[in-house]
C-alpha positions in Angstrom: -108.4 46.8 -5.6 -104.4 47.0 -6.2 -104.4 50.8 -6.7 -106.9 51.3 -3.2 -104.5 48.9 -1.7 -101.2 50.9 -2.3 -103.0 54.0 -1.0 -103.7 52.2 2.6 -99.7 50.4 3.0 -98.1 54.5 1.8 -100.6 55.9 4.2 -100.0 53.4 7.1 -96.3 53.4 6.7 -96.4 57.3 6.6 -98.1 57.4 10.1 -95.8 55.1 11.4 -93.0 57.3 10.5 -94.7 60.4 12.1 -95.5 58.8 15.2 -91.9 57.5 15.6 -90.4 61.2 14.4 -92.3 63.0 17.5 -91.6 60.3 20.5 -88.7 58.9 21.9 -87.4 55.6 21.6 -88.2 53.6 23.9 -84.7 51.1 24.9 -83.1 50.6 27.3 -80.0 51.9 27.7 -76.9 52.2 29.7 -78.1 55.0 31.3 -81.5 53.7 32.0 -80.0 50.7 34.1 -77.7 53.4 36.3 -80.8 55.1 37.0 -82.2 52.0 38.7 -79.2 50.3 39.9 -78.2 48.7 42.8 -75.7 51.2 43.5 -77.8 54.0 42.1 -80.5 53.7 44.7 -78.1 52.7 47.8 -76.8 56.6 47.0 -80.2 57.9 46.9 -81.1 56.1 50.2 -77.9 56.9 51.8 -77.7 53.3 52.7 -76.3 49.9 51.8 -78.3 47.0 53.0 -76.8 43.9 53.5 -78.0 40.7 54.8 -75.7 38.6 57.2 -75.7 36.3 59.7 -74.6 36.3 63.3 -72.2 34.1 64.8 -68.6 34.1 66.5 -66.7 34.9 63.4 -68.9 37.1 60.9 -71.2 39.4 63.1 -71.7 39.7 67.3 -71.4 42.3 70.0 -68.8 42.3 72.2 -68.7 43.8 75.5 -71.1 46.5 74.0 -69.1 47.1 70.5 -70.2 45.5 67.4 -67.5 43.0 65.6 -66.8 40.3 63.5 -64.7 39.6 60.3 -68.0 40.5 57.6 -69.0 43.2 59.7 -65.7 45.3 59.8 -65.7 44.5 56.0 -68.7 45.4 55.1 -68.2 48.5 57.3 -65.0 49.4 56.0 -66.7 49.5 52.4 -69.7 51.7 53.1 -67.9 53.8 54.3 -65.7 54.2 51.4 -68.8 55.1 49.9 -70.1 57.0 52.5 -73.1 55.2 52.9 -74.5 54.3 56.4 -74.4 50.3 56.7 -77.3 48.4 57.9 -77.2 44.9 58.5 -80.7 42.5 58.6 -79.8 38.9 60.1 -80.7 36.3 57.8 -79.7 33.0 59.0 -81.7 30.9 55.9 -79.8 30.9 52.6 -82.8 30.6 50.6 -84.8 33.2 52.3 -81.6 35.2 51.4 -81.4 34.7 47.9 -85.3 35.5 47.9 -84.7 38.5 49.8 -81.9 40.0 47.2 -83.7 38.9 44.1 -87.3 40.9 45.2 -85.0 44.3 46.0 -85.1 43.9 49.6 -81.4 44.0 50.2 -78.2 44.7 48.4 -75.8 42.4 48.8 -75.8 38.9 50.5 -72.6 38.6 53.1 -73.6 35.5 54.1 -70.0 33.3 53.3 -71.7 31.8 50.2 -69.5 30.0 48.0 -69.5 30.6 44.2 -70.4 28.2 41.8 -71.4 27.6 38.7 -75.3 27.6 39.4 -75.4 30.6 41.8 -73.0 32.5 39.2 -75.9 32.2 36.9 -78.2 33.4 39.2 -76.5 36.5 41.1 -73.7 38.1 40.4 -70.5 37.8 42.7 -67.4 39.8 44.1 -64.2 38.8 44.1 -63.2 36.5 46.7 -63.0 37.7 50.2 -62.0 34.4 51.0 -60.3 31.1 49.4 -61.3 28.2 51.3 -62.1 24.1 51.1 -65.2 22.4 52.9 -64.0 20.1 55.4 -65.2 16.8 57.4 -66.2 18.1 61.2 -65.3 14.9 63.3 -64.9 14.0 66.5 -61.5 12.4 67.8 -61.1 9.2 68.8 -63.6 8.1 72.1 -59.9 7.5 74.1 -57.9 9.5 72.1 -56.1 10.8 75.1 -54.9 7.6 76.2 -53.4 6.9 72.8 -49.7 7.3 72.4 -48.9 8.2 68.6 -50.5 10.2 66.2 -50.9 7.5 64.0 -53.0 5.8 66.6 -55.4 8.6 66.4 -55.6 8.4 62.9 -56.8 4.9 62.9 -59.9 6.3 64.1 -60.8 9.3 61.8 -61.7 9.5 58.5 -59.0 10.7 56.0 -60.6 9.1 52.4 -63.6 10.1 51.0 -64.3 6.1 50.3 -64.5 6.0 54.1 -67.4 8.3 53.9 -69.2 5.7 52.5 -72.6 4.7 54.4 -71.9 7.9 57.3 -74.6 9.9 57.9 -73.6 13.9 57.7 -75.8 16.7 58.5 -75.2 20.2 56.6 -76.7 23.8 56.9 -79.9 23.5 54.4 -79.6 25.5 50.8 -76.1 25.2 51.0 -73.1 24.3 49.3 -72.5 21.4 51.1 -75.2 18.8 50.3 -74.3 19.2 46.6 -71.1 18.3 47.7 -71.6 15.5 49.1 -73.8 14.4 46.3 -70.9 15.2 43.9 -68.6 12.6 46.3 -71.5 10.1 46.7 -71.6 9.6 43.0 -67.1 10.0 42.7 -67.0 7.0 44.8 -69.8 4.8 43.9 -71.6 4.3 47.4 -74.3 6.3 49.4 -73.7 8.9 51.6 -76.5 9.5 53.2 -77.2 13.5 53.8 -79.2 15.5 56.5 -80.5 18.8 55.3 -80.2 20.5 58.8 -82.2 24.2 59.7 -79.4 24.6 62.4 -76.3 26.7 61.1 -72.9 25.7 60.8 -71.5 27.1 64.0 -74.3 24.9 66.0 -73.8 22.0 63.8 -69.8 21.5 64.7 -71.0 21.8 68.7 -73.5 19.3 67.9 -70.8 16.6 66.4 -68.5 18.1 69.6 -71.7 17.4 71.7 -72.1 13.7 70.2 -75.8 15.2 69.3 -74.7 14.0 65.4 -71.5 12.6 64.3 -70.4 14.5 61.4 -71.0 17.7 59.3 -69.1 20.1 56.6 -67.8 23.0 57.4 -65.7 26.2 55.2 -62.4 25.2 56.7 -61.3 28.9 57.9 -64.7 29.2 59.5 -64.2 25.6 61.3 -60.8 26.6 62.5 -62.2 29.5 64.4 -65.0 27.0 65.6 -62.6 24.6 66.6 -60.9 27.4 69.5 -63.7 26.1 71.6 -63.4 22.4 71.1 -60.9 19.6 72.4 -62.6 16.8 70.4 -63.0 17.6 67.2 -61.0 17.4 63.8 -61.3 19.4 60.6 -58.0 18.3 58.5 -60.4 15.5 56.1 -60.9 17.9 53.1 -63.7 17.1 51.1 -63.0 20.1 48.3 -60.3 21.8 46.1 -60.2 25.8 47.2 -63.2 27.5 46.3 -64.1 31.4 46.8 -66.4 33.1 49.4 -67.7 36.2 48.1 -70.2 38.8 48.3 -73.6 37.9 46.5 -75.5 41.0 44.3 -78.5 41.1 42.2 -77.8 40.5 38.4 -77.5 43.5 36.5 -76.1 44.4 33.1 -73.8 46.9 33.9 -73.3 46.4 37.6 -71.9 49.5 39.2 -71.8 48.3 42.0 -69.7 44.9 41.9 -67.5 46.9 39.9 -67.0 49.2 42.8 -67.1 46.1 45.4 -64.2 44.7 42.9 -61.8 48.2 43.0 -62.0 48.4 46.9 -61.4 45.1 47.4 -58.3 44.7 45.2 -56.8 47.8 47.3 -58.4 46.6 50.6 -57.6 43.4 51.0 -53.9 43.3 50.4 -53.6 46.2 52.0 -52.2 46.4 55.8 -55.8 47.4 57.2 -56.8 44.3 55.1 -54.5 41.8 56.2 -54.5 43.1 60.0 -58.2 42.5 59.9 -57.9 38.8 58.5 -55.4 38.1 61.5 -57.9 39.6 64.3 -60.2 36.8 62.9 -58.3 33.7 61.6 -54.9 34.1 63.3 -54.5 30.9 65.8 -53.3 33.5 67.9 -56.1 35.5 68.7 -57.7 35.2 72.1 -60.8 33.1 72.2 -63.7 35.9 73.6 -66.7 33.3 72.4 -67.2 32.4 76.5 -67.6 35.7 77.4 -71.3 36.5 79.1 -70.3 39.5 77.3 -70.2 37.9 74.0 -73.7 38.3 72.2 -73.2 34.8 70.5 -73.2 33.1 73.7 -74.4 35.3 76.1 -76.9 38.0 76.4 -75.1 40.6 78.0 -73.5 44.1 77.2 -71.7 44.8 80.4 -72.2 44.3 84.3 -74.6 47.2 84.5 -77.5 45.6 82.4 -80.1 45.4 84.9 -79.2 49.0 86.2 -79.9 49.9 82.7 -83.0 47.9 82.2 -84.4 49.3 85.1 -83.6 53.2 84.5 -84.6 52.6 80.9 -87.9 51.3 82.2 -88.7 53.8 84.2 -88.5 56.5 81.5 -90.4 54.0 78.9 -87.2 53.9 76.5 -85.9 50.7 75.2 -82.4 50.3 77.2 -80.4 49.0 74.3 -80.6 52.4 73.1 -79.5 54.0 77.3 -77.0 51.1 76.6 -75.5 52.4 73.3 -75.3 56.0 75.0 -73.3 54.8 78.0 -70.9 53.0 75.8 -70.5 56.4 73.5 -70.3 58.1 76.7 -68.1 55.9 78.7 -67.9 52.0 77.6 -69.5 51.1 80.6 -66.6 52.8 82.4 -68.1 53.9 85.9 -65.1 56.2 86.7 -63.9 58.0 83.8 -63.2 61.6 83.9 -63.6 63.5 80.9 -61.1 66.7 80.6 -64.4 69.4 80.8 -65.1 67.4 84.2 -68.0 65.4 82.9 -68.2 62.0 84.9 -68.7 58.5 85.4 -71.1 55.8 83.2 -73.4 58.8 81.5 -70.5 61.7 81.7 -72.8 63.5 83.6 -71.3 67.1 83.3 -71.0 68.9 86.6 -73.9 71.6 86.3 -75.7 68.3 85.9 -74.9 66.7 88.9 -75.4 69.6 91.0 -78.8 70.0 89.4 -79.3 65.9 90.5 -77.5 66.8 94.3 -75.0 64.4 93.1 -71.6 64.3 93.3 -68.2 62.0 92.4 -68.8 59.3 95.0 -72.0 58.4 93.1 -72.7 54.5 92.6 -72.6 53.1 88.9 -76.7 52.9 89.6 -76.9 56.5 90.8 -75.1 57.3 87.7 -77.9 55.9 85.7 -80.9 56.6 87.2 -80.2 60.2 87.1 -78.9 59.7 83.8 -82.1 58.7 83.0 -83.9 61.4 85.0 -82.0 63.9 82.6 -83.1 62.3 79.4 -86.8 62.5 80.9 -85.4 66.2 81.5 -84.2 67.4 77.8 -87.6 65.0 76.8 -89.7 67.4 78.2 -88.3 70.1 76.3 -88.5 69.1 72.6 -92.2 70.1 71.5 -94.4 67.9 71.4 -94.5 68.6 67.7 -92.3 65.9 67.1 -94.0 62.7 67.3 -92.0 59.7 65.5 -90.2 58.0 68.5 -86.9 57.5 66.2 -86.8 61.0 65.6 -87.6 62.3 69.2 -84.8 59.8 70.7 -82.3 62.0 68.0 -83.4 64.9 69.2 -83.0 63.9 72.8 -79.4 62.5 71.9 -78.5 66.0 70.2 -79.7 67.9 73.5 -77.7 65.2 75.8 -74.6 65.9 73.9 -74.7 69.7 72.8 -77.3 71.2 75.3 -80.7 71.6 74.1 -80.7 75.6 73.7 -78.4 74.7 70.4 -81.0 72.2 69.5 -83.7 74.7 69.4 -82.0 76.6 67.6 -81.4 74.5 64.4 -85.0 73.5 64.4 -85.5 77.3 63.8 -82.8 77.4 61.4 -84.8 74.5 59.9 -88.4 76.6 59.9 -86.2 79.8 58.0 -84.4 77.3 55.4 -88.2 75.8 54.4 -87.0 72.0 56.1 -89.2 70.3 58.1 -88.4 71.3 62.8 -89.7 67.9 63.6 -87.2 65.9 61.6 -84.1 65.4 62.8 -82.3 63.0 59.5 -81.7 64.9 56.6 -83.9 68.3 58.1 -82.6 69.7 61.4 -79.5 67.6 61.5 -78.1 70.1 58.4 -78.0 72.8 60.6 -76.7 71.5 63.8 -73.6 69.9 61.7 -73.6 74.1 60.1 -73.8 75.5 63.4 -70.1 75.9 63.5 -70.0 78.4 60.8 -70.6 82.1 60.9 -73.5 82.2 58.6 -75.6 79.8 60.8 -74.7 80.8 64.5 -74.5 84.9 63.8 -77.8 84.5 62.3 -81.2 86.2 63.9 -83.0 82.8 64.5 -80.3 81.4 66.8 -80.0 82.5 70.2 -76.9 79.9 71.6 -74.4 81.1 69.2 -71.4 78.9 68.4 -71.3 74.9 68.5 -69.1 71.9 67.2 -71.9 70.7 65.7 -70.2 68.1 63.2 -69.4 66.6 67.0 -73.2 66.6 68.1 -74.1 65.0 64.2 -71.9 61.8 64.9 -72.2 61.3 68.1 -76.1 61.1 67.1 -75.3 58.8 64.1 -72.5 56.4 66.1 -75.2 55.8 69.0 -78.4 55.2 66.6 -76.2 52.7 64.6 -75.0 51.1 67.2 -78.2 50.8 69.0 -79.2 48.5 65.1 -76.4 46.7 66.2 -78.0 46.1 70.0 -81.4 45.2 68.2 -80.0 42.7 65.8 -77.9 40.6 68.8 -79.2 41.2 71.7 -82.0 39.5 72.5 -81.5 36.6 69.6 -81.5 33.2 70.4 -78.3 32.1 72.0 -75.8 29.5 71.0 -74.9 26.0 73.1 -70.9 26.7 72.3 -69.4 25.1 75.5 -65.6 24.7 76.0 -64.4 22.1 78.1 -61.4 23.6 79.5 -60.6 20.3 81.3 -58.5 19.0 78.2 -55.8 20.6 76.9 -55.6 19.9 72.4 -53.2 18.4 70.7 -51.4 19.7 67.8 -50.0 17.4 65.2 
């Protein structure tokens, strides 16, 4: 039996060899994560995706432009990368965790703290943002009728023992509760905590409201908050400092914290970088948050929205997307006068208005309704060959700001170069951006010659994005910030 079992181990051990001599091994290596990282893919899509939330500091629309401090960040940084940015509104923490760890996002910019328990779970940035949590209360019921500060301090709470027995409501799956557990245990007594759907920023007008009498708040967040409040006071800290910082999936060799990390460290300290912190946090800065124009609090883009609605309408296009054209076109300026003589709300140029027996005296609603009838125009002549909406609104958007003839004619560039006529991203676009060159407008296929089509490319691209903007805000349920103007706030 020994000699028969010698013969099977050299025989086994030999065809384990040979099979391991003619195929790869199979580890994973370095290389293997970049090919399926985080940043990897982003450059393969041509696209970071982030998820945010909307509210007077980090995200709105304002008077048709998009703004806020994470916004202009995040912007700032896909472009660096020269990725396009899109944004998803995701006002529930621990949907947004979920959301990053399945692949359905890149990053989280959703001012999460770090801590030791979300370190372990995502990977994080470096801070965008030191900060403390602070206690949200209200002043004193007769505060102004007191005469000293430290009268007014006789009625708010400055100790955390004093928090003992309060009730506090926090944004749920965040930061705060923990918090406050951490405190309820420091000082020995119950605090007693409300796990709240509503979001910070609605939270601080409920204590101002007396809907609730306390919450937490990031203290540079609650500042800004505080612009539209008389009542309230935020100088209790309940925290040391702490970071805010971007959240990304865990990954081995993360790419792309490290290049999150390298911009940052130029960025931020940077002029651009510190100018942007002061158009957000500077107690300077003019409170817009009342605005009708203001997306947080109000639902409108400028005075011509129902002109809009109701040209849009007419045509079957969504008017947040007419919108995003007038503002490219004009900002919702009715008389502007461009130096080739185009004019008013749509720059309609003037072989267009004769075309529309219109002239200069035109009313902002004239202006859009033929506006509208041009679109329906240029509409009618894209083939009907292309039949995904998104792409046929491109094409329209092309033809509004180059002419259609040049249009046509890198769709034909397209057919020669093997790309697909009825695709406008990544297909026809090519060849309108090329059009400017002698190669593509001396060529056989185009008929319309010479064009700044680079032009005609981003003014596609600036419209579409912004028109993701107008989908995200407009049309979201609205905030109940109300300023009471009728009481001027103290400063201690």
């Amino acid at each position: 039996m020994k000699p028969l079992f010698w013969l099977l181990l050299v025989l086994l051990t030999v065809g384990i060899f040979s099979c391991t001599e003619n195929q790869p091994e199979e580890k994973l290596t370095d290389d293997a994560f970049t090919d399926v990282s985080t940043l990897n893919q982003a450059l393969n899509n041509k696209k970071l995706r982030v998820l945010t939330d909307y509210n007077t500091v980090n995200y709105y629309i304002y008077r048709g432009e998009p703004m806020g401090y994470q916004y202009e960040l995040l912007k700032a940084f896909s472009d660096h990368l020269g990725l396009r940015l899109e944004l998803r509104i995701e006002k529930d923490l621990g949907e947004a965790k979920q959301s990053l760890e399945k692949g359905e996002a890149d990053m989280i910019a959703l001012n999460m703290t770090v801590t030791g328990d979300r370190l372990r779970r995502f990977d994080f940035s470096e801070p965008i943002i030191i900060t403390r949590q602070v206690l949200v209360q209200r002043l004193p019921k007769n505060w102004l009728q007191l005469r000293t500060r430290d009268e007014i301090e006789k009625g708010l709470i400055r100790s955390s023992l004093e928090l003992a027995g309060k009730t506090i409501h926090v944004q749920e799956n965040s930061v705060f509760s923990k918090r406050l557990r951490t405190l309820s245990d420091e000082i020995g007594d119950t605090i007693y905590i409300i796990e709240d759907n509503r979001d910070v920023e609605d939270l601080v007008a409920a204590v101002a409201n007396k809907d609730i009498d306390y919450t937490i708040a990031d203290e540079h967040m609650a500042a800004v908050f505080l612009r539209n409040y008389t009542n309230l006071d935020i100088k209790t800290a309940i925290s040391f400092d702490q970071k805010i910082a971007w959240a990304l999936r865990k990954e081995p060799d993360n790419k792309l914290l490290e290049e999150i990390n390298k911009w940052l460290s130029d960025y931020l300290p940077s002029r651009d970088g510190r100018l942007l912190y002061d158009k957000y946090f500077s107690p300077l800065v003019k409170n817009r948050s009342q605005s009708e124009y203001h997306s947080v609090t109000g639902d409108r883009l400028s005075p011509y929205d129902d002109i809009i609605r109701s040209a849009a309408e007419s045509i079957n296009w969504d008017w947040r997307l007419m919108a995003s054209l007038i503002y490219q076109e004009s900002e919702f300026k009715p008389d502007v006068r461009s130096w080739a003589g185009a004019f008013g709300l749509m720059q309609l140029m003037p072989g267009v208005m004769e075309q529309f027996n219109i002239d200069s005296t035109a009313t902002p609603e004239v202006q859009v309704l033929v506006g509208a009838q041009y679109i329906q125009y240029l509409d009618r002549q894209i083939p009907e060959t292309v039949t995904d909406t998104i792409e046929r609104s491109k094409f329209i958007l092309a033809s509004y700001n180059a002419g259609v003839g040049h249009v046509l004619d890198a769709r034909r560039l397209a057919v020669k170069y093997n790309k697909n006529p009825d695709v406008w991203t990544d297909n026809v676009d090519f060849f309108m951006r090329n059009k400017s060159k002698p190669a593509f407008y001396n060529d056989p296929v185009v008929y319309y010659g010479y064009v700044r089509g680079e032009e005609t490319f981003r003014f596609v691209e600036e419209i579409t994005e912004r028109y993701e903007h107008y989908k995200n805000l407009i049309g979201v349920e609205k905030k109940s910030i109300k300023r009471d103007d009728s009481l001027l706030r103290i400063v201690f």
